[in-house]
ZADO-1210 file (C-alpha; in nm, 4 decimals, padded with zeros to 6 digits):
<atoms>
<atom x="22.0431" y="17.8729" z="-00.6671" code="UNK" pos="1"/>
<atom x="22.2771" y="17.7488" z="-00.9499" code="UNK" pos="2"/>
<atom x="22.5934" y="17.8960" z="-01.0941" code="UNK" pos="3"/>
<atom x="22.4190" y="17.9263" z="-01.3945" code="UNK" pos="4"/>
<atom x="22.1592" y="18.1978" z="-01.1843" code="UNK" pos="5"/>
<atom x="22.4904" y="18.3210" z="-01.0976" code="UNK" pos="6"/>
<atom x="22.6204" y="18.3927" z="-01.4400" code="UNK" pos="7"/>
<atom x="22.2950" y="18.5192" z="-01.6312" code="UNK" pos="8"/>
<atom x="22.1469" y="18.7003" z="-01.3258" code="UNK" pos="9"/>
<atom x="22.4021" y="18.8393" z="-01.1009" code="UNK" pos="10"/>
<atom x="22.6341" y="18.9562" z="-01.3733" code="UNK" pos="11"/>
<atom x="22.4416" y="19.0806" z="-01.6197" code="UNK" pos="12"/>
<atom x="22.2361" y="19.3240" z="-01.4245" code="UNK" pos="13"/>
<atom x="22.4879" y="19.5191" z="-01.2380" code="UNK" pos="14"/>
<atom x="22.7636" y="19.5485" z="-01.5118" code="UNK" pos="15"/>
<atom x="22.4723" y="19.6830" z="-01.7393" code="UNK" pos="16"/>
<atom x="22.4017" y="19.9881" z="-01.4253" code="UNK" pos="17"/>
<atom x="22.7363" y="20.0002" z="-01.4141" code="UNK" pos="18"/>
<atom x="22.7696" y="20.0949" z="-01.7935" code="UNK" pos="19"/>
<atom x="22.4695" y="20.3416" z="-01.7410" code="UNK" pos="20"/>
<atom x="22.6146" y="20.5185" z="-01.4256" code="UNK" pos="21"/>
<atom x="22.9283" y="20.5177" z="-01.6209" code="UNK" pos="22"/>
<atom x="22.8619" y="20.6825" z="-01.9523" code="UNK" pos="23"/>
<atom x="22.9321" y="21.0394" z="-02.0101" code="UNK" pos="24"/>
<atom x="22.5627" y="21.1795" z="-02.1310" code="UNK" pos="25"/>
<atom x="22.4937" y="21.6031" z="-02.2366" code="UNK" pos="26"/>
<atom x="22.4011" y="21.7744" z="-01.9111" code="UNK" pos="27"/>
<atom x="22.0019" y="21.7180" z="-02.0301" code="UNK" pos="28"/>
<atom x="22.0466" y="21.3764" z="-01.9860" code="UNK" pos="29"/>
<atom x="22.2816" y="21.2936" z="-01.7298" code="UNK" pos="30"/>
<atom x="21.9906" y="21.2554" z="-01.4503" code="UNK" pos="31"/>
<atom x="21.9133" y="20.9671" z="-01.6269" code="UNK" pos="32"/>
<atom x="22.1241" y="20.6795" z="-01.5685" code="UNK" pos="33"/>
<atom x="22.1038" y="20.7437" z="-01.1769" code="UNK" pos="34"/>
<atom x="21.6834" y="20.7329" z="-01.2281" code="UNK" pos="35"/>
<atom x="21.7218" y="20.4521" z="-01.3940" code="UNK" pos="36"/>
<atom x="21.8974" y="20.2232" z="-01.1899" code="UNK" pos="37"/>
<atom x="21.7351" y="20.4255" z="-00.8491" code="UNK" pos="38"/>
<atom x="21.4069" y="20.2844" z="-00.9693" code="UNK" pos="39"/>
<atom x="21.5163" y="19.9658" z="-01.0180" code="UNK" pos="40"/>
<atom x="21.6743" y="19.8855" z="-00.7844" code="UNK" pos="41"/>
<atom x="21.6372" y="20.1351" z="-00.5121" code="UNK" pos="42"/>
<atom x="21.2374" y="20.0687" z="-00.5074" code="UNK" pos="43"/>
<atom x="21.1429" y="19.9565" z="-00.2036" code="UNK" pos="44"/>
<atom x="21.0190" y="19.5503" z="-00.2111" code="UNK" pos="45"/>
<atom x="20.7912" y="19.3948" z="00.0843" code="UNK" pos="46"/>
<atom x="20.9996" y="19.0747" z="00.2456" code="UNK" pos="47"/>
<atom x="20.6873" y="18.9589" z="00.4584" code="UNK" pos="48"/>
<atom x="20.6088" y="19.2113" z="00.7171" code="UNK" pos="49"/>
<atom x="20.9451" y="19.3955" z="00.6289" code="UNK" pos="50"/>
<atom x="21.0374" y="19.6641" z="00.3051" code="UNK" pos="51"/>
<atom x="21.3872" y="19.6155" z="00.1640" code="UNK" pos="52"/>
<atom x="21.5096" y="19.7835" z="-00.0740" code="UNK" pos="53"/>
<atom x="21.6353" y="19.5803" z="-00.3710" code="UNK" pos="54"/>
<atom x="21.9402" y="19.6174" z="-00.3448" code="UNK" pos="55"/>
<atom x="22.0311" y="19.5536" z="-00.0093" code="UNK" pos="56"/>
<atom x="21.8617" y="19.1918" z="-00.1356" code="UNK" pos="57"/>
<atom x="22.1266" y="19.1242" z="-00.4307" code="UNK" pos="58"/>
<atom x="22.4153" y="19.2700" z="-00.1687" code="UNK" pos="59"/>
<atom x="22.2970" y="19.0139" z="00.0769" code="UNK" pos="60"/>
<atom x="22.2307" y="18.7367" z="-00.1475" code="UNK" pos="61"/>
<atom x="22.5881" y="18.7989" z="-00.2919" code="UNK" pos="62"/>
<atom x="22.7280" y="18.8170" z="00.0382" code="UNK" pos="63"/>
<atom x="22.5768" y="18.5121" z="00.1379" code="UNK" pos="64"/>
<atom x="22.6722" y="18.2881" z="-00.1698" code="UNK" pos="65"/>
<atom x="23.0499" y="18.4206" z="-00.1169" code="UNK" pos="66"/>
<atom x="23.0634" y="18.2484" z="00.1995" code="UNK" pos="67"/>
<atom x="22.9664" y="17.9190" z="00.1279" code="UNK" pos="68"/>
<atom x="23.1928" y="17.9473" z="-00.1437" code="UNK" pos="69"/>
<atom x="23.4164" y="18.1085" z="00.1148" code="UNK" pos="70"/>
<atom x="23.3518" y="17.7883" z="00.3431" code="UNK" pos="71"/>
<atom x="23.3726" y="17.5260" z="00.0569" code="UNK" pos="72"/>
<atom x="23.7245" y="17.6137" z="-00.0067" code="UNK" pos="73"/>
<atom x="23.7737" y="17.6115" z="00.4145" code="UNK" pos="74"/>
<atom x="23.6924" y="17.2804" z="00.4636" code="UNK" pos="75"/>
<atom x="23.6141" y="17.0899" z="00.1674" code="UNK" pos="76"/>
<atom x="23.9712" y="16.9762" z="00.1051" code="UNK" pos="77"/>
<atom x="24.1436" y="16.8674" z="00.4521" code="UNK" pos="78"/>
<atom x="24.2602" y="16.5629" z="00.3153" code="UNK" pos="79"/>
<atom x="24.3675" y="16.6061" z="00.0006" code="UNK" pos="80"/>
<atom x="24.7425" y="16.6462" z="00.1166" code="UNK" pos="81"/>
<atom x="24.7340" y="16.3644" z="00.3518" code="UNK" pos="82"/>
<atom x="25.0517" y="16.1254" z="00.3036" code="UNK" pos="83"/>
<atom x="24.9993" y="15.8042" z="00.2348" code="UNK" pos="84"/>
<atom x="25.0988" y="15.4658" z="00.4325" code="UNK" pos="85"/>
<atom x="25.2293" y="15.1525" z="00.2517" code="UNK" pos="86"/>
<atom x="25.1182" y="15.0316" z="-00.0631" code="UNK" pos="87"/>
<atom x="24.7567" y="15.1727" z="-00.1371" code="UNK" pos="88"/>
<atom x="24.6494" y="15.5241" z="-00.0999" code="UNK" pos="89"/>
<atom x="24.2429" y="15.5516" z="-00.1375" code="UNK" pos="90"/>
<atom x="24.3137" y="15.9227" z="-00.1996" code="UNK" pos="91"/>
<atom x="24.5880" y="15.9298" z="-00.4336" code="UNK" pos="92"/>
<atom x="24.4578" y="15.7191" z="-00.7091" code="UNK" pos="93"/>
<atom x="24.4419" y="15.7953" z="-01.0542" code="UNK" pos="94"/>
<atom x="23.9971" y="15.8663" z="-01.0972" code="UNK" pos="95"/>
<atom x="24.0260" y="15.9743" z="-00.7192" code="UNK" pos="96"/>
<atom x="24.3241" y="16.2176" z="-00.8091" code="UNK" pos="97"/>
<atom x="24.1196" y="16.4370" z="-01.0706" code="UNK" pos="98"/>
<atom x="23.7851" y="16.4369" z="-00.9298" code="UNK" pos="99"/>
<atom x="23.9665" y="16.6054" z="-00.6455" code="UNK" pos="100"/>
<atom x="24.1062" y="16.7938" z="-00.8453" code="UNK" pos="101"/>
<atom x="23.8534" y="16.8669" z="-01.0855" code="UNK" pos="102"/>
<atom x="23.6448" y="16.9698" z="-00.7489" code="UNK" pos="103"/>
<atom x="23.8700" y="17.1915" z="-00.5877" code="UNK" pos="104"/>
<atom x="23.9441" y="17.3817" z="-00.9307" code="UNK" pos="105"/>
<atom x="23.5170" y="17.3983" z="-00.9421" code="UNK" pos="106"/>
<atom x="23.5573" y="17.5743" z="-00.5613" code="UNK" pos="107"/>
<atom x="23.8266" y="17.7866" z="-00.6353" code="UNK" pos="108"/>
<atom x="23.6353" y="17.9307" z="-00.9578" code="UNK" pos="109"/>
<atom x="23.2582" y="17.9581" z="-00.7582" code="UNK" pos="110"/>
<atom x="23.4738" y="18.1346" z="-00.4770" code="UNK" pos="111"/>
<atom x="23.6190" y="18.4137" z="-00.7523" code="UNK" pos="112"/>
<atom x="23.3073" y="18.4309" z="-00.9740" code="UNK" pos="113"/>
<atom x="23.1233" y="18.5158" z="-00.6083" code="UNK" pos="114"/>
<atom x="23.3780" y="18.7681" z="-00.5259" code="UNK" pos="115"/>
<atom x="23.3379" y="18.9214" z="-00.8428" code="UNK" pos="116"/>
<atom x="22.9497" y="18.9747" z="-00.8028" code="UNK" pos="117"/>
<atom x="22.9782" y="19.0980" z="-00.4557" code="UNK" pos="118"/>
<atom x="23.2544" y="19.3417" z="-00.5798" code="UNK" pos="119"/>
<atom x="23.0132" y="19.4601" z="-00.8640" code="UNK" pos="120"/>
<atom x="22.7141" y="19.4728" z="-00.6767" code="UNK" pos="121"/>
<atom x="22.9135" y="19.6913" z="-00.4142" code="UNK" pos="122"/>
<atom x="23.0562" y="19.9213" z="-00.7092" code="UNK" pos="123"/>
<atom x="22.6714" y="19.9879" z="-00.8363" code="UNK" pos="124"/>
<atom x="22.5847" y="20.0846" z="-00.4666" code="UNK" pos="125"/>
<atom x="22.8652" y="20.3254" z="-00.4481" code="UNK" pos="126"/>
<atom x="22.8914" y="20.4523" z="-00.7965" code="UNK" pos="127"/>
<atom x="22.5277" y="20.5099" z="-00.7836" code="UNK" pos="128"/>
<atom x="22.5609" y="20.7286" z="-00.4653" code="UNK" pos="129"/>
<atom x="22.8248" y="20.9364" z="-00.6123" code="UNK" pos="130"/>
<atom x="22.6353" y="20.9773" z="-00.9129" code="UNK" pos="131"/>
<atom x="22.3451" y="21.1065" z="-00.7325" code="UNK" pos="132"/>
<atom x="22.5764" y="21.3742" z="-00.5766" code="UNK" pos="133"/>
<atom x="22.7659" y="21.4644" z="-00.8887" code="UNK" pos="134"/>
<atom x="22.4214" y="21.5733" z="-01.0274" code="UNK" pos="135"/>
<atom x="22.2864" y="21.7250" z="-00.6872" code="UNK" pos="136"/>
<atom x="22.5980" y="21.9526" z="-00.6966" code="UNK" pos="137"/>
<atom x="22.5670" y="22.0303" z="-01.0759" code="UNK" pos="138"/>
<atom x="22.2298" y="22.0866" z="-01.0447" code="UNK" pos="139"/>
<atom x="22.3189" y="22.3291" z="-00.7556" code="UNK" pos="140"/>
<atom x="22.5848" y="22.4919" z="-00.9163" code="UNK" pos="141"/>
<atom x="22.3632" y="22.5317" z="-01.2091" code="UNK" pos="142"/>
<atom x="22.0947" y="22.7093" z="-00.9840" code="UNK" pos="143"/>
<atom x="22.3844" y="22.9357" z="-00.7509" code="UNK" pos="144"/>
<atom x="22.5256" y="23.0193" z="-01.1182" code="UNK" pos="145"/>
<atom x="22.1481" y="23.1521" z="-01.2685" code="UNK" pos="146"/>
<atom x="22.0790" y="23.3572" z="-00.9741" code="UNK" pos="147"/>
<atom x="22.4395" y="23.5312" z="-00.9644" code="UNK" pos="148"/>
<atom x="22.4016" y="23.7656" z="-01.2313" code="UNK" pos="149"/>
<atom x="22.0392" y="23.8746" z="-01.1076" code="UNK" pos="150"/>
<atom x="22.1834" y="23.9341" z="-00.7924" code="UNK" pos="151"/>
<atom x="22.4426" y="24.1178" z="-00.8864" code="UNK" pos="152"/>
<atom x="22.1964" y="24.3441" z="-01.1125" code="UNK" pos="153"/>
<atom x="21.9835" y="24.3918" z="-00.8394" code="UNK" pos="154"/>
<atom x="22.2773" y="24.5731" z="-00.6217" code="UNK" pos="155"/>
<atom x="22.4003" y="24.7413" z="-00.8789" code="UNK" pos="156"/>
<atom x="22.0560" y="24.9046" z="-00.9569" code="UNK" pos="157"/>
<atom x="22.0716" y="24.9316" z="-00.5770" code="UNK" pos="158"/>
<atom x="22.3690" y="25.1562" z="-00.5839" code="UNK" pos="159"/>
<atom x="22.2919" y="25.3396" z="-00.8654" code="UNK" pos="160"/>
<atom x="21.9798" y="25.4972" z="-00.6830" code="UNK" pos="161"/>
</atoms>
């Protein structure tokens, strides 16, 4: 997988679920977002022998890419601070010098950007699961609310009698 997958695939997607979890939508249609994105990316995929849901594979995928970014930063770069002995210093020289350089800025910035997704990807999860409640409870309020007044006609026809 490229850093260009990274960029068009792994951002993309969940800042756009973000944006639909996010928006404020009229009561009518603020199941929507949430049945949106569940279908997407709560649907169940077959791995081989096992189901996953889709999700769980961009989480892992994200968590997997962070740490070889994690582990390029760890190690790629022992010797870039090494000090150098007489005259000539095969790691200090001019090319030598920014191509280091120029690498270890590359790490630094594939470390963040996979941060980022695996941040975003984790927001979607959670944002999405507190969505789903949000509109559980509203829809639940909305039902405890309809059948109060009924109720409450229904005793006082009770005591009337």
């Amino acid at each position: 997988m490229t850093w260009g997958h990274m960029i068009w695939i792994f951002f993309p997607i969940p800042l756009f679920c973000l944006i639909l979890l996010s928006m404020p939508l009229p009561q009518k249609f603020e199941k929507f977002g949430p049945k949106l994105v569940g279908k997407i990316f709560f649907t169940r995929v077959s791995v081989g022998l096992l189901y996953i849901r889709l999700v769980y594979v961009f989480i892992g995928a994200s968590v997997l890419i962070f740490t070889m970014a994690s582990r390029t930063i760890q190690v790629g770069f022992g010797s870039a601070h090494v000090p150098c002995s007489g005259n000539h210093c095969p790691f200090h020289t001019g090319e030598t010098m920014w191509y280091r350089k120029a690498a270890r800025f590359r790490a630094e910035r594939n470390f963040w950007l996979s941060l980022f997704t695996l941040v975003l990807w984790l927001l979607v999860y959670n944002i999405y699961s507190l969505k789903l409640q949000i509109v559980q409870l509203r829809g639940d309020l909305k039902t405890i609310s309809s059948d109060g007044p009924k109720q409450k006609n229904a005793s006082d026809n009770k005591k009337e009698k």
